[in-house]
C-alpha positions as CSV (number, residue, x, y, z in Angstrom):
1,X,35.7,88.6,98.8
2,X,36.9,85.2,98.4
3,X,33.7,84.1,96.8
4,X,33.8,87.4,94.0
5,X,37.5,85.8,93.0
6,X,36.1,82.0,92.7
7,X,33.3,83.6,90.6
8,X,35.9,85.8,88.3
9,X,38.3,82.6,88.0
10,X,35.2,80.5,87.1
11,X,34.4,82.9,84.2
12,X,37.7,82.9,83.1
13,X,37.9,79.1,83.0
14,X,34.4,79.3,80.7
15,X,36.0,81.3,78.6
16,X,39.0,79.6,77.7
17,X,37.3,76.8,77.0
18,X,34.9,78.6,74.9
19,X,38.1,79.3,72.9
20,X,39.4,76.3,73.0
21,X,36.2,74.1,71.5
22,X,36.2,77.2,69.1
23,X,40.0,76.2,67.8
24,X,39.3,73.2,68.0
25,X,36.2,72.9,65.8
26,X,37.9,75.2,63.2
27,X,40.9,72.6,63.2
28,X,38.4,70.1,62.6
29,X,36.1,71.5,59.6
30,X,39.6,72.5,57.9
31,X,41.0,69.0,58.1
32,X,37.6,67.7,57.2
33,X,38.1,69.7,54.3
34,X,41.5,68.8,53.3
35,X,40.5,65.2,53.4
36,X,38.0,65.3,50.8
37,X,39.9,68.2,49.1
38,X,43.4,66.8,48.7
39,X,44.5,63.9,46.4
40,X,45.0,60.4,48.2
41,X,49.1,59.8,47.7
42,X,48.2,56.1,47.7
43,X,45.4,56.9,44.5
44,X,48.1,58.5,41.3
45,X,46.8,61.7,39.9
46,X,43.5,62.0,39.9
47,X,42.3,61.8,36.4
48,X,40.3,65.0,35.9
49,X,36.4,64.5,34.6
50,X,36.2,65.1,30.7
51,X,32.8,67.4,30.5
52,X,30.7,66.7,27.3
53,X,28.1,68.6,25.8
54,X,24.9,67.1,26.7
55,X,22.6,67.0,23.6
56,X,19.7,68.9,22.9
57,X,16.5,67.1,22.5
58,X,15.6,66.3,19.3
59,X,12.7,68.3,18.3
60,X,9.6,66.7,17.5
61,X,9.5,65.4,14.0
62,X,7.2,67.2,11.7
63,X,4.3,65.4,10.4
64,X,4.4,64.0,6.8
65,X,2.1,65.7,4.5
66,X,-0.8,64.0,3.9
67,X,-0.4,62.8,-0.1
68,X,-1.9,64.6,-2.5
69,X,-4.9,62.9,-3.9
70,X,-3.8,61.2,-7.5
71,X,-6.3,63.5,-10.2
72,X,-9.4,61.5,-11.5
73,X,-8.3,59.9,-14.5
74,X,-9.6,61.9,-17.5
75,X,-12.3,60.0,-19.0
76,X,-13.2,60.5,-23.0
77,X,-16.4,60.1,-24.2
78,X,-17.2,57.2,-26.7
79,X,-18.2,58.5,-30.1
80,X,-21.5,58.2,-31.0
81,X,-20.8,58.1,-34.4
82,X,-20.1,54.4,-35.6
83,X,-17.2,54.3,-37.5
84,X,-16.0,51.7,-39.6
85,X,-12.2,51.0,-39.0
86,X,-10.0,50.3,-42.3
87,X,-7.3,48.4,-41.3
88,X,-3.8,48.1,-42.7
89,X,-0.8,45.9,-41.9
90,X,3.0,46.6,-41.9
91,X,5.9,44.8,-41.1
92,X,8.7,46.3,-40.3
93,X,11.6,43.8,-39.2
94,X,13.2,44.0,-35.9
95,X,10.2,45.5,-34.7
96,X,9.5,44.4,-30.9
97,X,6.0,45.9,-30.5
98,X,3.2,46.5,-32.6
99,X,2.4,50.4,-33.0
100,X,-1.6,51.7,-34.1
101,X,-1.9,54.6,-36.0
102,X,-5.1,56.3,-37.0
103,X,-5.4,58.0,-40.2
104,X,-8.5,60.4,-41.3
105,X,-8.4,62.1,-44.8
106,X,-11.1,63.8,-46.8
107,X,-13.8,65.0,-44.8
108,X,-14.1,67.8,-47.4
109,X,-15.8,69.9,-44.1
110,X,-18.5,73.0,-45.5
111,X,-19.6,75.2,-42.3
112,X,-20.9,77.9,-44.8
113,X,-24.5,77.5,-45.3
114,X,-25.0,81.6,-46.0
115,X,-23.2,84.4,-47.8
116,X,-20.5,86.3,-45.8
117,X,-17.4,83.7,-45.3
118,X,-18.6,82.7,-48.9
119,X,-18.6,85.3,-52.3
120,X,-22.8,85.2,-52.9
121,X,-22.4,83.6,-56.4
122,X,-20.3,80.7,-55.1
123,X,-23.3,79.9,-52.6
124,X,-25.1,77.3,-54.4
125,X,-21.8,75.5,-55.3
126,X,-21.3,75.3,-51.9
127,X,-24.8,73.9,-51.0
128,X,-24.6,71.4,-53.5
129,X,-21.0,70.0,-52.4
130,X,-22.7,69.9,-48.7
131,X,-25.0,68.0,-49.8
132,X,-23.6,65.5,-52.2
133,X,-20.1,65.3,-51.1
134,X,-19.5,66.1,-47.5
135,X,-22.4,63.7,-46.2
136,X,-21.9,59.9,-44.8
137,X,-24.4,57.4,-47.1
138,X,-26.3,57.4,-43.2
139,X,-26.8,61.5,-44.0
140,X,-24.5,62.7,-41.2
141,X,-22.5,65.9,-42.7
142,X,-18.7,66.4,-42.3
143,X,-19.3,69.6,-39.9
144,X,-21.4,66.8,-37.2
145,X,-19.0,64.1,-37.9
146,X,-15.8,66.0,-37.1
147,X,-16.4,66.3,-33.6
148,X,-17.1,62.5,-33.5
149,X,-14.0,61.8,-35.3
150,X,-12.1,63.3,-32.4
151,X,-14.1,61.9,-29.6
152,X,-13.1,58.3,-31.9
153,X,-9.5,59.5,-31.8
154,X,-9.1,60.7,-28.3
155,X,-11.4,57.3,-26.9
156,X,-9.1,55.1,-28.7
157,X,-5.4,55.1,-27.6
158,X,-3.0,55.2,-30.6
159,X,0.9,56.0,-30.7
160,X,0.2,58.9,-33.5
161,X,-2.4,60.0,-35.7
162,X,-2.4,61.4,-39.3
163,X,-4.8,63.6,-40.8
164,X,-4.3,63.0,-44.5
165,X,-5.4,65.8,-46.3
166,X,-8.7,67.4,-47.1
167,X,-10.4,67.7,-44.1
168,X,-11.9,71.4,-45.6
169,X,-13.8,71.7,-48.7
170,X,-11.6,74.7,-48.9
171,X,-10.3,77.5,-46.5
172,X,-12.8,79.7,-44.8
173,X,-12.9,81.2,-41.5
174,X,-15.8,79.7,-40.3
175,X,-14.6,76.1,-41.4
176,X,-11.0,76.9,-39.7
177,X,-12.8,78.3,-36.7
178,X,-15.0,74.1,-37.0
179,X,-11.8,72.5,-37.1
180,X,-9.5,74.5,-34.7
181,X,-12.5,74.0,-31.8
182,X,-12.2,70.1,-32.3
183,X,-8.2,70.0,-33.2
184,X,-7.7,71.2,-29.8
185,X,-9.8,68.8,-28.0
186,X,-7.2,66.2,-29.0
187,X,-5.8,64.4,-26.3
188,X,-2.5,63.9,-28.4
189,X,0.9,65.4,-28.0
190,X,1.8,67.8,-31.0
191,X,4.8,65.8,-32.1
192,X,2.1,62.8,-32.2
193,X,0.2,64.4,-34.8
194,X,0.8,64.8,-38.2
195,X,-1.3,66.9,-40.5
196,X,-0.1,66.8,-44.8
197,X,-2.6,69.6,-46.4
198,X,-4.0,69.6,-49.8
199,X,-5.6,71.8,-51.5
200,X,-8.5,71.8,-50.3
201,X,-7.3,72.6,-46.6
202,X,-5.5,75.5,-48.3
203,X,-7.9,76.8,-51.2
204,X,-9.8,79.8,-50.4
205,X,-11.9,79.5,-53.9
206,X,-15.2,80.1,-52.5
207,X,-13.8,83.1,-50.2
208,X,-15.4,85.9,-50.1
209,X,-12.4,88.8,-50.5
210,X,-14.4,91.5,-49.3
211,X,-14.5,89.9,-45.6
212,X,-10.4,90.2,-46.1
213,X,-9.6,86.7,-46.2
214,X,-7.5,85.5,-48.4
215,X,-4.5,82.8,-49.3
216,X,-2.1,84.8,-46.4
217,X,-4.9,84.6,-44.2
218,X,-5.5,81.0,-44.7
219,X,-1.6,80.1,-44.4
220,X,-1.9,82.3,-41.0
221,X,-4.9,79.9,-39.5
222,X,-3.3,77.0,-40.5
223,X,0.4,78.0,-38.7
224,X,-2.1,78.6,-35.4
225,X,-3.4,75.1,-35.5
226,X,-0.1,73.0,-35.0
227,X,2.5,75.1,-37.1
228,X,2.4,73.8,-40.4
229,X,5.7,73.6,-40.7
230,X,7.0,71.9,-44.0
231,X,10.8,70.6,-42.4
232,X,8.9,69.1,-39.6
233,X,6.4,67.1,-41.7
234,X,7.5,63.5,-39.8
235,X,7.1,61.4,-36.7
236,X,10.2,59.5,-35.8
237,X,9.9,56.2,-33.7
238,X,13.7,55.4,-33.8
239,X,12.6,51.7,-35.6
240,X,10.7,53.2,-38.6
241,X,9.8,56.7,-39.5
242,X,6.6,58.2,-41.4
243,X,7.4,60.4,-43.4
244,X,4.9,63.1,-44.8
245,X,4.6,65.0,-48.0
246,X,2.7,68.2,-47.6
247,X,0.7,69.7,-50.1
248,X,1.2,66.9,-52.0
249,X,-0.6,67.9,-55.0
250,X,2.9,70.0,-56.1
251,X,6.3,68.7,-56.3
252,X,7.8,69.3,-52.7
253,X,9.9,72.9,-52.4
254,X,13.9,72.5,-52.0
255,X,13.0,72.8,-48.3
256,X,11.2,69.8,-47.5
257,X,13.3,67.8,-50.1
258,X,16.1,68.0,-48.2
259,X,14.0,66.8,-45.5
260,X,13.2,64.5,-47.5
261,X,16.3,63.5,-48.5
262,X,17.6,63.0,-44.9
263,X,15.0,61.0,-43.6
264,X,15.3,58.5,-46.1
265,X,19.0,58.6,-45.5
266,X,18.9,57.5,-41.9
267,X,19.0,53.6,-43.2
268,X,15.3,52.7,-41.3
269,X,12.4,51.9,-42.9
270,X,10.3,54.8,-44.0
271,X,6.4,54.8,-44.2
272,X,5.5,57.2,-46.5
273,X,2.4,59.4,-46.1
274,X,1.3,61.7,-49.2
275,X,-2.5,63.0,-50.0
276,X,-2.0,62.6,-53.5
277,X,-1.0,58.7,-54.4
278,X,2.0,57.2,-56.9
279,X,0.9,55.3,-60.5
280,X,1.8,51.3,-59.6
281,X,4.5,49.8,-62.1
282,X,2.7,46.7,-61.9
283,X,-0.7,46.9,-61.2
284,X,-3.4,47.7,-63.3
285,X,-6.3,47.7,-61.2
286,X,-5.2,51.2,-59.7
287,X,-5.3,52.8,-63.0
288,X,-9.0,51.0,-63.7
289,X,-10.0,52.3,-60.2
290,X,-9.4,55.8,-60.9
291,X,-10.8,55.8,-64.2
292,X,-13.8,54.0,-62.6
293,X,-14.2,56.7,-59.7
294,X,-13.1,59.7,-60.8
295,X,-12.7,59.4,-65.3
296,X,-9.0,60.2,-65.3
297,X,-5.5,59.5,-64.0
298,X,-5.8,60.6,-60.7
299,X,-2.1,60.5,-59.3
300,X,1.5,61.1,-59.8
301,X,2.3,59.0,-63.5
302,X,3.6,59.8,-66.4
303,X,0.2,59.3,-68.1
304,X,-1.7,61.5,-66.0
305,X,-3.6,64.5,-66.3
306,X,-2.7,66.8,-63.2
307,X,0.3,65.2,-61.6
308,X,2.7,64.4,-64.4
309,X,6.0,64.4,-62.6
310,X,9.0,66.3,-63.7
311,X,12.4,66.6,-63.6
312,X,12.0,67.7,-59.4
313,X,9.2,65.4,-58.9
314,X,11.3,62.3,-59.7
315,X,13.8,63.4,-57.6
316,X,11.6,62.6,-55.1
317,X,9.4,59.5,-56.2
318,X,12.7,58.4,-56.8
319,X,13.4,57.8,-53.1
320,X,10.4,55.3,-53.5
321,X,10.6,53.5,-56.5
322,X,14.6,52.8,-56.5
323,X,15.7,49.0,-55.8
324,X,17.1,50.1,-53.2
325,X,14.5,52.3,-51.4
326,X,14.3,52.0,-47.8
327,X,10.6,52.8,-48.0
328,X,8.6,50.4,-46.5
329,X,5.1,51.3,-47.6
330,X,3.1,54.3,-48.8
331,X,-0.1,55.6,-47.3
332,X,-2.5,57.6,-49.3
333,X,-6.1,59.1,-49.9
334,X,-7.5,61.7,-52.6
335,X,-9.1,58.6,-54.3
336,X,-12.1,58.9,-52.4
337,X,-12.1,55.2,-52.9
338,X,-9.8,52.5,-51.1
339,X,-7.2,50.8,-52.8
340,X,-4.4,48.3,-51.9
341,X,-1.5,47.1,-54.1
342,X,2.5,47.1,-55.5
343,X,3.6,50.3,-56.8
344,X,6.6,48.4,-57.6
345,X,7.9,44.9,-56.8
346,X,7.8,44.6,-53.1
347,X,6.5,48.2,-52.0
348,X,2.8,48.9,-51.3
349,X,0.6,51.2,-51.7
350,X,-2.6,51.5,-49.4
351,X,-5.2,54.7,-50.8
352,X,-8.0,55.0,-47.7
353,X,-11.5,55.7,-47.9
354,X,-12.8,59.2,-47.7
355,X,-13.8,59.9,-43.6
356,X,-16.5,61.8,-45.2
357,X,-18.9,58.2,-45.5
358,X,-17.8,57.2,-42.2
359,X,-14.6,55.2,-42.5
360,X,-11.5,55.8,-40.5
361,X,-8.0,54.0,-41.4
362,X,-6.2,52.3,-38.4
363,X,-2.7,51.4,-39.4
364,X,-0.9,48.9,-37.5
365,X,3.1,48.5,-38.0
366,X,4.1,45.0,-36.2
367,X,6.9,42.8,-36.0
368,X,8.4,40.6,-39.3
369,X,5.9,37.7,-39.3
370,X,3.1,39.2,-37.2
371,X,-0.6,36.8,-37.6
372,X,-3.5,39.1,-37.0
373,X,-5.7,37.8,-34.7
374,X,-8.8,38.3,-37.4
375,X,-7.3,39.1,-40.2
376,X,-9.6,41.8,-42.2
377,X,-9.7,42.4,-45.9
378,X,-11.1,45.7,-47.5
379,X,-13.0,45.7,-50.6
380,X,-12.5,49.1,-53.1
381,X,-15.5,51.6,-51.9
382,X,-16.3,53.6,-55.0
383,X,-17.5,56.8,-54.6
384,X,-20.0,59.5,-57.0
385,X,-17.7,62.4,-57.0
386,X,-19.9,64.4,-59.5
387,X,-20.4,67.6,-57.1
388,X,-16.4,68.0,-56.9
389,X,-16.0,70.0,-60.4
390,X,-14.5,73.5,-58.8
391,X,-12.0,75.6,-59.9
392,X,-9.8,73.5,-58.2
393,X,-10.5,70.7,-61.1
394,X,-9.8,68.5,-57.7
């Protein structure tokens, strides 16, 4: 019995202390707790943490492109065709550079060797000119040497280039389907190029009506090769212009006089470029040269046969032969002979040889003063011209 209570009150001893170790370690996690928990007095307020955005990687930079490979320079053939270059000199003061135009005129092309583009009865007119007039002395024909004229052009590299006139025998489909094919080939900008007609680029007097073509048709082919627009007949370079005449064989319309009349108003020199030349005020030899080549006065003069200038006309020549002109120099063909000299004191004329025996002009417009390195002089070609008697009378 005694041994049963020392057992109960040894139980209730384990117990207690159970509980009390329990308390006790409760006391001490909680003040553990509050020590870590609670702000030191001794410390201030605790300054809270400021929580900044961390950054997001920066992704993974693309990589560059590889460059394009730069396009194979376009190379031009070299004409096979050995030209002979006619070269003329201008000065133009306050110039800084020298400028090269080329200049082609009178090829007098023929692509018609049978009936169809051609009436039947005008035939053997047109086989004769192809044979006597559109032929180099070396026996190359205008049709062959067109296509090297362009591969000269387009292998050279000149700030502009001006067809002169001429470069048809006269207006056909088949020769304005020869000299579209070849036009286009040109590696010049439109407003680089400057094409003045005659009337042999616009005559269709060889035509054959029945195949529909006709003077409206011809207009039309011409407007789809650059535009053939009269007003913009000009190249300006901002130190000089060139200023064209179209169709020079006529007075220019009101249209392209008023052109006219502006560019020449813009006080810089003007180089002007006309198919059909002006009579020289003070030099003989041009008159003996035309005689010589072609038995009449063969330009715009008083004296001549088919280019006597009227009241309009010297409205315009004018602009040229006034003291105080601001034209600088005139470039011409038509001749089918070259030519240099005054047309009055202080203005020259230069007439080019026909492209149609080989000879293509290069004009150079340099600086007040400029010294060719090999300064070349051109002797007068004369020309037979027997074969050109056509209703044109040109």
């Amino acid at each position: 019995m005694a041994s049963e209570k020392k057992k109960k009150s040894l139980d209730q001893d384990t117990r207690l202390t159970i509980i009390l170790s329990a308390i006790l370690l409760v006391l001490t996690i909680a003040g553990l707790i509050l020590f870590f928990v609670l702000p030191n007095p001794d410390e201030g307020t605790p300054v809270p943490i400021e929580v900044t955005d961390i950054p997001e990687p920066s992704p993974e930079p693309e990589p560059e492109p590889e460059p394009e490979p730069e396009p194979e320079p376009v190379v031009y053939p070299e004409p096979g065709y050995d030209f002979v270059e006619e070269n003329v000199y201008i000065e133009i003061p306050g110039l800084e550079k020298e400028y090269t135009i080329a200049w082609v005129s009178d090829i007098h092309m023929i692509t018609d060797h049978e009936a169809g583009d051609v009436y039947e009865g005008s035939l053997e007119t047109v086989q004769t000119r192809y044979e006597t007039l559109s032929i180099t002395p070396d026996g190359v024909h205008g049709e062959e040497l067109w296509p090297e004229i362009v591969n000269y052009l387009n292998y050279n590299d000149f700030d502009a280039v001006i067809f002169g006139g001429d470069l048809l025998d006269y207006c056909s489909t088949s020769n304005m389907e020869a000299l579209k094919a070849e036009y286009d080939r040109l590696k010049y900008p439109q407003d680089r190029i400057l094409y003045i007609r005659a009337d042999h680029d616009y005559g269709t007097w060889y035509s054959d009506g029945s195949t529909g073509f006709d003077d409206y048709k011809a207009q039309e082919l011409h407007a789809e090769l650059d535009g053939d627009d009269n007003t913009r007949k000009y190249i300006d370079f901002g130190d000089f212009i060139i200023a064209g005449v179209n169709n020079s064989i006529k007075k220019p319309g009101e249209e392209q006089m008023l052109v006219l009349e502006d560019l020449y108003s813009r006080g810089v020199p003007v180089i002007a470029a006309t198919h059909v030349p002006y009579y020289s005020q003070t030099d003989p030899t041009l008159e003996m040269l035309s005689m010589l080549v072609r038995n009449k006065i063969y330009y715009w003069a008083p004296n001549s046969e088919n280019y006597i200038p009227d009241a309009d006309m010297w409205r315009y020549l004018n602009m040229l032969y006034d003291e105080g002109s601001n034209c600088a120099y005139v470039l011409a063909g038509h001749m089918h002979a070259a030519w240099e000299g005054e047309i009055r004191e202080g203005l020259t004329q230069h007439i080019f040889s026909p492209a149609f025996i080989g000879v293509i002009g290069v004009v150079h417009v340099v600086p007040e003063g400029y010294v060719p390195e090999e300064p070349v002089t051109e002797e007068p070609v004369a020309i037979e011209t027997s074969a050109e008697s056509d209703v044109s009378g040109n």
